[in-house]
N, C-alpha and C positions, 0 to 999 in steps of 0.2 A: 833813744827812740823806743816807743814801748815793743816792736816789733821784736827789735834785739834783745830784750828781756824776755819777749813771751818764747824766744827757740834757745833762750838758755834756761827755760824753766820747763821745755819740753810740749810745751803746747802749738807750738807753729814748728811746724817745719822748713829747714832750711831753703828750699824751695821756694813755698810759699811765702818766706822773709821777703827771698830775692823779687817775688810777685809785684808784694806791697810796696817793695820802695820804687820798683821800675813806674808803675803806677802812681804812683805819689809825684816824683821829678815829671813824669810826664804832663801830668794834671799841672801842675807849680809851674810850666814851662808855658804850656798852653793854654791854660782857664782863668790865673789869677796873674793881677797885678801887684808884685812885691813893692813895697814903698821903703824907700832907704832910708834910715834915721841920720838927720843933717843937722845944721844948727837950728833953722829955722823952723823945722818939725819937732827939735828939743824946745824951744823957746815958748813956742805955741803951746804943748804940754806943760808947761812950767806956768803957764798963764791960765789954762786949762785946769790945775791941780788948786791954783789961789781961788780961783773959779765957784771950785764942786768938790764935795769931798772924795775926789778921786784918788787912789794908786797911783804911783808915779806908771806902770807900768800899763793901766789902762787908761789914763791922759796920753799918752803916747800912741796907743791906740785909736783913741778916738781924733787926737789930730792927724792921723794918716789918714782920717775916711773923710776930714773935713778939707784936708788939700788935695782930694781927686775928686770931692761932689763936685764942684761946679762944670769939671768935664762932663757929666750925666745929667744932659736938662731934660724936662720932660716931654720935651719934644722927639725925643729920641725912642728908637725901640728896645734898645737895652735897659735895664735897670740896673741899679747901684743894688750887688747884694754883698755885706759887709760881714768878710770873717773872721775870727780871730782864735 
């Protein structure tokens, strides 16, 4: 984590590490939805990569936002905002 590099290089203070990461798990816990890497989320990206000339690591990615779009129709007031 770059946090832990930047209070062993003396730019954050130890304090402030503890800030960022309570703030990070907190957000991660409440704001986003983590997508598990399964077979079928592997398979997809494997078919995704034959695809386009993607990274294995961002076909991976792109099939995690394509197996929760269809939960966000537009009918809805939430939007799909996709991070990575």
């Amino acid at each position: 984590m770059r946090a832990s590099r930047r209070e062993r290089e003396g730019t954050l203070t130890s304090t402030d590490r503890t800030l960022i990461i309570q703030q990070f798990r907190f957000d991660l816990n409440n704001q986003y939805q983590v997508i598990e890497l399964d077979a079928k989320l592997a398979e997809t990206a494997g078919l995704l990569v034959g695809q386009y000339p993607l990274r294995a690591y961002d076909a991976v990615q792109l099939a995690s936002v394509l197996k929760i779009q269809p939960a966000f129709s537009t009918e809805q007031p939430i939007s799909l905002i996709f991070l990575t």
